[in-house]
PDB file of N, CA, C and O in Angstrom:
ATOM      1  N   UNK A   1     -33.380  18.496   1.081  1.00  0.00           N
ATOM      2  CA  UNK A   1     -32.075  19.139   1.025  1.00  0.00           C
ATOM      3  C   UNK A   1     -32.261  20.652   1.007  1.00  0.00           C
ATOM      4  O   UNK A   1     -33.303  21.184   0.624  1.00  0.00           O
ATOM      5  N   UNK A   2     -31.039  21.404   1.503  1.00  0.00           N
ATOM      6  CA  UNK A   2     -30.967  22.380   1.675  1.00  0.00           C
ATOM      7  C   UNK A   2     -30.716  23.165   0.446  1.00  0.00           C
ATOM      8  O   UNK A   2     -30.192  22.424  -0.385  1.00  0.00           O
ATOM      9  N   UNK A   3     -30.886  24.414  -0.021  1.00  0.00           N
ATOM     10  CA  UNK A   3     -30.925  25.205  -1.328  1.00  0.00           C
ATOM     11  C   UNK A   3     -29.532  25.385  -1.602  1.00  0.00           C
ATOM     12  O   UNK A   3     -29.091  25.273  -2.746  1.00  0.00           O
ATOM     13  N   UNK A   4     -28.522  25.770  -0.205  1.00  0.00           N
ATOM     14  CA  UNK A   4     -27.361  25.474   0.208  1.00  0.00           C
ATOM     15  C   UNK A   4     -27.005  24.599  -0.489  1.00  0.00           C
ATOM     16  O   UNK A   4     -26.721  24.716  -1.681  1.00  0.00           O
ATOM     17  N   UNK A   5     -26.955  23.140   0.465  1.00  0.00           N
ATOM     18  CA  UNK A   5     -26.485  21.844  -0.025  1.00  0.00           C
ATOM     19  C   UNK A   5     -26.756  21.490  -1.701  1.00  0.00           C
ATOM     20  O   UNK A   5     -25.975  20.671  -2.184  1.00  0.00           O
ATOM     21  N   UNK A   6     -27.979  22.149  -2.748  1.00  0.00           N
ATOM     22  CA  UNK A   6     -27.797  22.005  -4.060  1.00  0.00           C
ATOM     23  C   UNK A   6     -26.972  22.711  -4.216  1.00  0.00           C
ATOM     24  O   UNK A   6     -26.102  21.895  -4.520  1.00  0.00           O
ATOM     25  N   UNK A   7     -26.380  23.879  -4.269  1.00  0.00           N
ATOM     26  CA  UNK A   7     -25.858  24.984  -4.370  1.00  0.00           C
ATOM     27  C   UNK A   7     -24.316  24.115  -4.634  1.00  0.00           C
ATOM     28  O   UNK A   7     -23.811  24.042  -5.755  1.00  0.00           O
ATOM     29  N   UNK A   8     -23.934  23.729  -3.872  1.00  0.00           N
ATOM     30  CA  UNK A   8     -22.701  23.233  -3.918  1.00  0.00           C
ATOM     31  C   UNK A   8     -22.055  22.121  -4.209  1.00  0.00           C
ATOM     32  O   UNK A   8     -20.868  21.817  -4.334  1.00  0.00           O
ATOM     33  N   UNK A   9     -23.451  21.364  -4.324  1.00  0.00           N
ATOM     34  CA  UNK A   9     -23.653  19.681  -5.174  1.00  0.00           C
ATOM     35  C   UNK A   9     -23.623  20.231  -6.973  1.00  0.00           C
ATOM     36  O   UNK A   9     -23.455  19.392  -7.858  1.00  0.00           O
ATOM     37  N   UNK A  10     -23.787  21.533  -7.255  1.00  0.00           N
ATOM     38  CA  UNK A  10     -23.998  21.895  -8.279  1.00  0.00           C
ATOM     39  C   UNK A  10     -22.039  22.502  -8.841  1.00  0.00           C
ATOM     40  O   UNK A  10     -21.212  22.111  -9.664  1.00  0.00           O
ATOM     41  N   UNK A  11     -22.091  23.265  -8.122  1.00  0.00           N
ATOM     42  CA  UNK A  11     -20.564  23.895  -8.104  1.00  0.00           C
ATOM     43  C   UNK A  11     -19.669  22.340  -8.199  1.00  0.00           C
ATOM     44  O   UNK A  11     -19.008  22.047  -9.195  1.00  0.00           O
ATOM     45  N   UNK A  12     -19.728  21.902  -7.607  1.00  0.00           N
ATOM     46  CA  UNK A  12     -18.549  20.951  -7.423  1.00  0.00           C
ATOM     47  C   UNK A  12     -18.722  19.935  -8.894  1.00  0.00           C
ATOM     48  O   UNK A  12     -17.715  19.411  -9.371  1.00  0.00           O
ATOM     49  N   UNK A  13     -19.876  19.766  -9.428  1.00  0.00           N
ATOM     50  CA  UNK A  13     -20.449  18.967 -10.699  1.00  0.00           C
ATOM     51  C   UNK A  13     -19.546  19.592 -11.702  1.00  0.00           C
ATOM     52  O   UNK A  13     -18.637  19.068 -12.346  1.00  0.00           O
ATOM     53  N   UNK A  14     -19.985  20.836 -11.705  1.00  0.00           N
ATOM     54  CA  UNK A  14     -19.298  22.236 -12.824  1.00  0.00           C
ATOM     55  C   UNK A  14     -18.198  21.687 -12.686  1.00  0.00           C
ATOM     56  O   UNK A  14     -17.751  20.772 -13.377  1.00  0.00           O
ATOM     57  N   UNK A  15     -17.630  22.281 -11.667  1.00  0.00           N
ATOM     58  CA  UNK A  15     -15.570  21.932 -11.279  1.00  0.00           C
ATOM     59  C   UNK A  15     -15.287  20.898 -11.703  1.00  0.00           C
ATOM     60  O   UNK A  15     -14.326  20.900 -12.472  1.00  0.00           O
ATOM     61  N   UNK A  16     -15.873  19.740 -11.454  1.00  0.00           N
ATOM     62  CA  UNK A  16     -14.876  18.296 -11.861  1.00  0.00           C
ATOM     63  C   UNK A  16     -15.394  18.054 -13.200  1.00  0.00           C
ATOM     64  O   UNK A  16     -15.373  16.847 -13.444  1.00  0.00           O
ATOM     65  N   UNK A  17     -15.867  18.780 -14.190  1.00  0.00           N
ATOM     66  CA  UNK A  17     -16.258  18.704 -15.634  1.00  0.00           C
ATOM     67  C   UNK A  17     -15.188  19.725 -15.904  1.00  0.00           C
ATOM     68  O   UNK A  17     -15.315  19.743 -17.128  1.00  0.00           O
ATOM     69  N   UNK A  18     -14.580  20.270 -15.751  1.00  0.00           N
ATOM     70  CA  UNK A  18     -13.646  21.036 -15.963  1.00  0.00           C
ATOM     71  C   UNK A  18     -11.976  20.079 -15.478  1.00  0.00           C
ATOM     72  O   UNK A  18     -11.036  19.688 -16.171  1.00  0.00           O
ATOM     73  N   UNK A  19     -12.159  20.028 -14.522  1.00  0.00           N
ATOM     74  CA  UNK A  19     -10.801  19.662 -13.912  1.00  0.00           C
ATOM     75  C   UNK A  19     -10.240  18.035 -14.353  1.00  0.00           C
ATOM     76  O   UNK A  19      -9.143  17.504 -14.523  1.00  0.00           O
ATOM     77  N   UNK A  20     -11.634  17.629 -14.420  1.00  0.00           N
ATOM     78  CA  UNK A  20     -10.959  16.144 -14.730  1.00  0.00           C
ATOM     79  C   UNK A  20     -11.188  15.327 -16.133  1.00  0.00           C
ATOM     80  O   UNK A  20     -12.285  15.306 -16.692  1.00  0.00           O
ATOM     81  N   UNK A  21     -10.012  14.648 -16.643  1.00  0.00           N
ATOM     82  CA  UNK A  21      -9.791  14.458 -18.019  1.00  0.00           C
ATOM     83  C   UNK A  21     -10.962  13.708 -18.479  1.00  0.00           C
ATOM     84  O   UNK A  21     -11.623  13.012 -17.708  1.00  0.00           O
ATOM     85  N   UNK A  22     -11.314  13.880 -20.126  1.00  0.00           N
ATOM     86  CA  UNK A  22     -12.480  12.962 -20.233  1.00  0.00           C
ATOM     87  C   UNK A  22     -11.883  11.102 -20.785  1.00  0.00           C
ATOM     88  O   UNK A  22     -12.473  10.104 -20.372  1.00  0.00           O
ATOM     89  N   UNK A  23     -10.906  11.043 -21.549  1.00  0.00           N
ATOM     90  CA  UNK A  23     -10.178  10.156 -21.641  1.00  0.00           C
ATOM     91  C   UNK A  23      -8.276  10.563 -21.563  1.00  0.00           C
ATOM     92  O   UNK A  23      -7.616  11.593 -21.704  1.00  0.00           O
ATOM     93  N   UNK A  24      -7.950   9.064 -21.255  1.00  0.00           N
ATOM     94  CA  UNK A  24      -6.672   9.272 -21.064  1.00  0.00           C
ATOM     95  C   UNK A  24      -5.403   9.179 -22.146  1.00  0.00           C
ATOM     96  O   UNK A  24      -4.276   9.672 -22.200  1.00  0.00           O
ATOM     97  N   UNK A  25      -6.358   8.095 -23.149  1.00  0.00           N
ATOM     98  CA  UNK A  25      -5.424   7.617 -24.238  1.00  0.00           C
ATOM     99  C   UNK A  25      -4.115   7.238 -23.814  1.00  0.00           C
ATOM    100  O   UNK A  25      -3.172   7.770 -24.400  1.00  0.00           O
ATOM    101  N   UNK A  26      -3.800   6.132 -22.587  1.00  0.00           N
ATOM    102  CA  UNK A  26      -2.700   5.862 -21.908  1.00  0.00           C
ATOM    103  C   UNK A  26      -2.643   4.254 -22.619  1.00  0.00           C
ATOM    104  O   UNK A  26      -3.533   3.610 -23.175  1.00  0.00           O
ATOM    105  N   UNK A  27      -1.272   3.938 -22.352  1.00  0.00           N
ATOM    106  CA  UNK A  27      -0.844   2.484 -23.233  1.00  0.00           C
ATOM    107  C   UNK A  27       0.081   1.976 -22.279  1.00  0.00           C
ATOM    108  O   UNK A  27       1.182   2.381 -21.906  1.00  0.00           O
ATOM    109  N   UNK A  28      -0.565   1.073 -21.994  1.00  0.00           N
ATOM    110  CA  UNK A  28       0.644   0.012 -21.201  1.00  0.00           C
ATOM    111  C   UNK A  28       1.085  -1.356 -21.439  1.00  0.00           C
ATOM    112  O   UNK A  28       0.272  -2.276 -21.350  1.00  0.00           O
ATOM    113  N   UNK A  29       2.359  -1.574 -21.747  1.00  0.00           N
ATOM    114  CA  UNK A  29       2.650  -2.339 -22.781  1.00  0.00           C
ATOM    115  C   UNK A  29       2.656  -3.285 -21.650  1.00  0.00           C
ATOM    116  O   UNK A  29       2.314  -2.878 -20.540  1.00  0.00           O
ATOM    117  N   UNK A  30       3.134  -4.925 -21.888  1.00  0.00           N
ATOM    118  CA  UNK A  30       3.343  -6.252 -21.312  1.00  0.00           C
ATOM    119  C   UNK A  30       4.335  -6.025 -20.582  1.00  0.00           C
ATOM    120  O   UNK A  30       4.248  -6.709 -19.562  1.00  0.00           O
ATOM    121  N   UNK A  31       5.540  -5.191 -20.608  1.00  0.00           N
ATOM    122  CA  UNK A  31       6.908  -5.210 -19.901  1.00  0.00           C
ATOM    123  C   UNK A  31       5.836  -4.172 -18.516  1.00  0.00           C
ATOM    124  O   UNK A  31       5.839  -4.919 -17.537  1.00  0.00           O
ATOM    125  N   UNK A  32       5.288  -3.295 -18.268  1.00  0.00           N
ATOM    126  CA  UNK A  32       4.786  -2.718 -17.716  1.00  0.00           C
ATOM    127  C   UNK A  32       4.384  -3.732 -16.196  1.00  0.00           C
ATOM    128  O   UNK A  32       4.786  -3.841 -15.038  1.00  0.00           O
ATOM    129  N   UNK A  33       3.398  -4.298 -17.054  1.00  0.00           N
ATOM    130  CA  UNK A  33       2.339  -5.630 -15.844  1.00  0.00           C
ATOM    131  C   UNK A  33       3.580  -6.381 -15.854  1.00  0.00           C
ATOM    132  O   UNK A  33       3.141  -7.240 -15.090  1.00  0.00           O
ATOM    133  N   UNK A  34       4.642  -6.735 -16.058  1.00  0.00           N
ATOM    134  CA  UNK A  34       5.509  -7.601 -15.435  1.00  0.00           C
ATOM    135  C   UNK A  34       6.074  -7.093 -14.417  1.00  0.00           C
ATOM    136  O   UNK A  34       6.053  -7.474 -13.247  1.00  0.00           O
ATOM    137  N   UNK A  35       6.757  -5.926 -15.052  1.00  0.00           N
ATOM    138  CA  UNK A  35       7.394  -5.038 -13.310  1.00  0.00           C
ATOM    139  C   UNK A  35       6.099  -4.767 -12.094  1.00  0.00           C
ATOM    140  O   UNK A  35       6.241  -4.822 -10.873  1.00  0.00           O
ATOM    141  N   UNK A  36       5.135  -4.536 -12.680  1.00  0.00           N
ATOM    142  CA  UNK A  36       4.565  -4.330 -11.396  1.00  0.00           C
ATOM    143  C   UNK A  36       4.432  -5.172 -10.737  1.00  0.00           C
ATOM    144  O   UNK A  36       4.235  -5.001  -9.534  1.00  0.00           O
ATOM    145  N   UNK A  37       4.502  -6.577 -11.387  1.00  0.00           N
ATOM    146  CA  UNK A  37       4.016  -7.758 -10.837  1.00  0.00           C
ATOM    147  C   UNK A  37       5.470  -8.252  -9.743  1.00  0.00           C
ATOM    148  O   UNK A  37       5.509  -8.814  -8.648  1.00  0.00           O
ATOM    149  N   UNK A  38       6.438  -7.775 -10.579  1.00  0.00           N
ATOM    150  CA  UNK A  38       7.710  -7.978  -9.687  1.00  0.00           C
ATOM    151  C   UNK A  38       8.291  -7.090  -8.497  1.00  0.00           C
ATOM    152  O   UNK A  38       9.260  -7.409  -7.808  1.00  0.00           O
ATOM    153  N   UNK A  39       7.476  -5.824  -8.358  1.00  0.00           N
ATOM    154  CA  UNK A  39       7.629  -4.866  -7.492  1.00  0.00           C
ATOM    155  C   UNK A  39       6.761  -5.178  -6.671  1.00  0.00           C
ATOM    156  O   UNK A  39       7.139  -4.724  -5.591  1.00  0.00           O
ATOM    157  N   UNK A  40       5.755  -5.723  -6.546  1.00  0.00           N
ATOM    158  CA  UNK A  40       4.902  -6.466  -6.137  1.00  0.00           C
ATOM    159  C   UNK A  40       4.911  -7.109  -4.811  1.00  0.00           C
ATOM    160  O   UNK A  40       4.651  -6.826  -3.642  1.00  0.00           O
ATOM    161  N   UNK A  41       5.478  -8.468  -5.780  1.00  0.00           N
ATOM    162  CA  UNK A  41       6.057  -9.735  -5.302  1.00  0.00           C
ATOM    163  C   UNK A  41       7.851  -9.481  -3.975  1.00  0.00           C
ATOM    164  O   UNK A  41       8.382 -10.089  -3.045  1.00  0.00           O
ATOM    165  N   UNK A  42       8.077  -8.192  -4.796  1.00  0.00           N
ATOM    166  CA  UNK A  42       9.344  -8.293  -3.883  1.00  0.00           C
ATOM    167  C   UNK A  42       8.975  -7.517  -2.605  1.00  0.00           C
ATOM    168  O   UNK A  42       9.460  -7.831  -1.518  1.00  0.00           O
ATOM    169  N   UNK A  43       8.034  -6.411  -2.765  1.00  0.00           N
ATOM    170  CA  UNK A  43       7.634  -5.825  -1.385  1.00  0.00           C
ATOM    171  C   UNK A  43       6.633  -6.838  -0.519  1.00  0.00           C
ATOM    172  O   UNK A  43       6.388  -6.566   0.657  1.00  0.00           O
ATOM    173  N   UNK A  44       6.081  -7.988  -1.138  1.00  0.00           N
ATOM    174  CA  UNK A  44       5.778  -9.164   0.003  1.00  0.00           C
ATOM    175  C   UNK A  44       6.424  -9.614   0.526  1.00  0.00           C
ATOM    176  O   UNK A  44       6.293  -9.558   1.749  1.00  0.00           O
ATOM    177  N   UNK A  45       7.817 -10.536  -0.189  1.00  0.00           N
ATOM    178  CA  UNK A  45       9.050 -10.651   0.531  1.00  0.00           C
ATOM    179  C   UNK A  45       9.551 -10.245   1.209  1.00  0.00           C
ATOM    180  O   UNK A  45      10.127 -10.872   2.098  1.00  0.00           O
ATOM    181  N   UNK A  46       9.546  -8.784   1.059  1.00  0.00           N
ATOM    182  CA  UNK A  46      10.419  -7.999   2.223  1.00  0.00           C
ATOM    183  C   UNK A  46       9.293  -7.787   3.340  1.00  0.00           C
ATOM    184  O   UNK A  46       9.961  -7.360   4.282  1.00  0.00           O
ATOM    185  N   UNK A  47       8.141  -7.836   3.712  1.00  0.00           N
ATOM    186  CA  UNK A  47       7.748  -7.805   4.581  1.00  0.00           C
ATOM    187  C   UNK A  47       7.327  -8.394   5.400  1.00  0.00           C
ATOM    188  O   UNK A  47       6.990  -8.155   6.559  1.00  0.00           O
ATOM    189  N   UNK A  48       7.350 -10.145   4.088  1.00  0.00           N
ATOM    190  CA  UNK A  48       7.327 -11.216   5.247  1.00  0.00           C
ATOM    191  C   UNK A  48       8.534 -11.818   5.857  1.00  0.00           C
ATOM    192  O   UNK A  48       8.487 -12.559   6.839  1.00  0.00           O
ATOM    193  N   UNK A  49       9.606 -11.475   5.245  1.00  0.00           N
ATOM    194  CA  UNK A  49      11.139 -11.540   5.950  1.00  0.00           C
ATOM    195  C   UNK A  49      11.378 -10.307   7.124  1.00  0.00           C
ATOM    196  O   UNK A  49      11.958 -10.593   8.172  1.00  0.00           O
ATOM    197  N   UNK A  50      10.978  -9.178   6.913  1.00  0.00           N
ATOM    198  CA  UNK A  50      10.944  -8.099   8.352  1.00  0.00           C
ATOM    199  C   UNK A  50      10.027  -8.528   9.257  1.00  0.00           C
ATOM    200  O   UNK A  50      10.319  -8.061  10.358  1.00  0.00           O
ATOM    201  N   UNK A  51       9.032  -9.217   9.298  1.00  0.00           N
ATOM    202  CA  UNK A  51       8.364  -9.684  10.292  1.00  0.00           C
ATOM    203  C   UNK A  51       8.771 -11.091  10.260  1.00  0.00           C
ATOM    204  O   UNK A  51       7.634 -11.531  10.426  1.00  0.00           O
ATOM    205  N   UNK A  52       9.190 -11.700  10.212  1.00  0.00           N
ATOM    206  CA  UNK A  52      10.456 -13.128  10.685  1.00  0.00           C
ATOM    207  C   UNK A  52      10.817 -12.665  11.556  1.00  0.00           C
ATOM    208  O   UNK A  52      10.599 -12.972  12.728  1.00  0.00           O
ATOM    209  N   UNK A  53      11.773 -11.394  10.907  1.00  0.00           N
ATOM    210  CA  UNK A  53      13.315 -11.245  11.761  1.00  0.00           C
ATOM    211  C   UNK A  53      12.791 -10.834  12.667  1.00  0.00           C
ATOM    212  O   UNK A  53      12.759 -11.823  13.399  1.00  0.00           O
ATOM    213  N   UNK A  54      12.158  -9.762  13.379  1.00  0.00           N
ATOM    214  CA  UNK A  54      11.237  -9.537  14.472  1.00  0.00           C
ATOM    215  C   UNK A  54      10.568 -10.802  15.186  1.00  0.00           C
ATOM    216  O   UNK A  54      10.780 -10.956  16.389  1.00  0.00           O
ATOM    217  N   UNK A  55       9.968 -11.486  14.663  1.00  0.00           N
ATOM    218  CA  UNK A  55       9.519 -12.747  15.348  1.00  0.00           C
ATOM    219  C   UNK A  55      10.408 -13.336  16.000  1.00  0.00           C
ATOM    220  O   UNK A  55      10.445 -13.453  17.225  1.00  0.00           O
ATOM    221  N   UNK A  56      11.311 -13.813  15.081  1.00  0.00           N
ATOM    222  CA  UNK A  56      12.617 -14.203  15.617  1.00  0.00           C
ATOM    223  C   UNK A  56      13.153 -13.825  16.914  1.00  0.00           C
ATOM    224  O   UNK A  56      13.382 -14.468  17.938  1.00  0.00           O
ATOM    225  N   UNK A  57      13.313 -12.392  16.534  1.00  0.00           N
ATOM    226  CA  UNK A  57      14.140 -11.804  17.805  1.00  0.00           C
ATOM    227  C   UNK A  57      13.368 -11.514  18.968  1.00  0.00           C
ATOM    228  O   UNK A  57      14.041 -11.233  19.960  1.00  0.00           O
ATOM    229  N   UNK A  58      11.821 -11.509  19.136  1.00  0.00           N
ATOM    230  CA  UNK A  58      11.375 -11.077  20.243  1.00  0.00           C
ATOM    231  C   UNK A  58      11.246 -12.282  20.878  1.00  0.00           C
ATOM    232  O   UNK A  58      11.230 -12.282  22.109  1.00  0.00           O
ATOM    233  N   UNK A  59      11.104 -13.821  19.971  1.00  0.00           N
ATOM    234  CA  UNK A  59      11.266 -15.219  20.494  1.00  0.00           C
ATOM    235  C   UNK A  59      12.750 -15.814  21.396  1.00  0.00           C
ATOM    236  O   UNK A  59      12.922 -16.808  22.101  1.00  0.00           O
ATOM    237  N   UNK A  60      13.571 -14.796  21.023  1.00  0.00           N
ATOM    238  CA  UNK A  60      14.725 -15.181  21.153  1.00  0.00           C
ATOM    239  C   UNK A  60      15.137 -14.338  22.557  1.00  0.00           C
ATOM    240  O   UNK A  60      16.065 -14.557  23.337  1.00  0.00           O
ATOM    241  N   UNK A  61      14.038 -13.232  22.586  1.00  0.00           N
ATOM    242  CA  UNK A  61      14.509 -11.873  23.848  1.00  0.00           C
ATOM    243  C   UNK A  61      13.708 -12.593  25.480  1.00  0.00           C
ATOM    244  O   UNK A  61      13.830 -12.506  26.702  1.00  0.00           O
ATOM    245  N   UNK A  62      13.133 -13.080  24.756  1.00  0.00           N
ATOM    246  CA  UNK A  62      11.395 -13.846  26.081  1.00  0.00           C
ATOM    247  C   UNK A  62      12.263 -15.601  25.934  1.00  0.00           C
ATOM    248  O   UNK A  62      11.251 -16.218  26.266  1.00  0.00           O
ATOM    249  N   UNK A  63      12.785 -16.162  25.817  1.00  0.00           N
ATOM    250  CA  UNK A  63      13.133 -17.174  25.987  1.00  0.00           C
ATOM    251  C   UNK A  63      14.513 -17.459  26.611  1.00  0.00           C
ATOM    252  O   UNK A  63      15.341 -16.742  26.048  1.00  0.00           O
ATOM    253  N   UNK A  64      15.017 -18.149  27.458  1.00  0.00           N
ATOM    254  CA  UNK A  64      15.563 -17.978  28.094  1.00  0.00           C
ATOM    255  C   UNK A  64      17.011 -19.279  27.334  1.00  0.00           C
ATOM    256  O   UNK A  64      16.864 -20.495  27.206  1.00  0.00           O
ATOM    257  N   UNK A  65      18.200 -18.504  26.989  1.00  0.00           N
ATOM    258  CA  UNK A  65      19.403 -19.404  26.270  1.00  0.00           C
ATOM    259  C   UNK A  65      20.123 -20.558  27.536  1.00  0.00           C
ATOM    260  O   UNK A  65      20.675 -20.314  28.609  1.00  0.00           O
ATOM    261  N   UNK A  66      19.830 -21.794  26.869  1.00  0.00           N
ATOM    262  CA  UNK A  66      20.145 -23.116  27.864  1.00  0.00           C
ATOM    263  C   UNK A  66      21.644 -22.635  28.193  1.00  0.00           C
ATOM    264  O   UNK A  66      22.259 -23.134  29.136  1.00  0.00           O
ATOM    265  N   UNK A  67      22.094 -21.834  27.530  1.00  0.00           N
ATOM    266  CA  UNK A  67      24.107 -22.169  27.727  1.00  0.00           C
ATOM    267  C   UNK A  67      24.466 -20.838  28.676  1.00  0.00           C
ATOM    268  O   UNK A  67      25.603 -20.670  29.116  1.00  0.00           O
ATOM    269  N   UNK A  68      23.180 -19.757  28.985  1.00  0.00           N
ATOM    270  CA  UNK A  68      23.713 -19.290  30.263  1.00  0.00           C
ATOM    271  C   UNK A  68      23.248 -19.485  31.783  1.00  0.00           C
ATOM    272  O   UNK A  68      23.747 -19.150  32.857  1.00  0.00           O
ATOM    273  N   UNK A  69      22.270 -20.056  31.478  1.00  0.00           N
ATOM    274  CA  UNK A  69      21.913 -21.500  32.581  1.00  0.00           C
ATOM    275  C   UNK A  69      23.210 -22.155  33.255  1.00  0.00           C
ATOM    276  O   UNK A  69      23.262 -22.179  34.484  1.00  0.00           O
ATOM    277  N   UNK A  70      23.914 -22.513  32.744  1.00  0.00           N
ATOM    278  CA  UNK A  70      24.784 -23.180  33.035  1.00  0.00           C
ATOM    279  C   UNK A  70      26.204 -22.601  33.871  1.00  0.00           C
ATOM    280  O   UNK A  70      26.921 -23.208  34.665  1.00  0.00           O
ATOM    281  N   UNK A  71      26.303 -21.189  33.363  1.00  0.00           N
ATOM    282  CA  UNK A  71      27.364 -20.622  34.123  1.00  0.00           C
ATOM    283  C   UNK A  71      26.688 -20.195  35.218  1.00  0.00           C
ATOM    284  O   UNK A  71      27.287 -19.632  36.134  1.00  0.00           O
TER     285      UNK A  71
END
């Protein structure tokens, strides 16, 4: 390695001993992991229902409706 490349493997060591916390002392109660679990669960839903409705409709754009066949 370059004297350079320590040079700045060193600086950046310094900086994030400074910049970043050593603990957080954060608390997350049970109501917490439930919502996330439900914010979750509902942005799967919604994205496996937006890709339906798309399925749907591009099945429905490429296929050809029997009842205007007829006129």
């Amino acid at each position: 390695m370059t004297e350079k490349k320590i040079i700045i493997m060193l600086q950046v060591a310094i900086v994030s001993l400074f910049v970043l916390p050593g603990s957080a002392y954060a608390y997350l109660d049970p109501g917490t992991g439930s919502m996330i679990f439900q914010v979750l669960a509902a942005g799967l839903v919604s994205v496996l229902a937006f890709y339906s409705k798309i399925k749907t409709g591009l099945k429905n754009f490429f296929t050809k409706n029997k009842d205007e066949e007829d006129i």
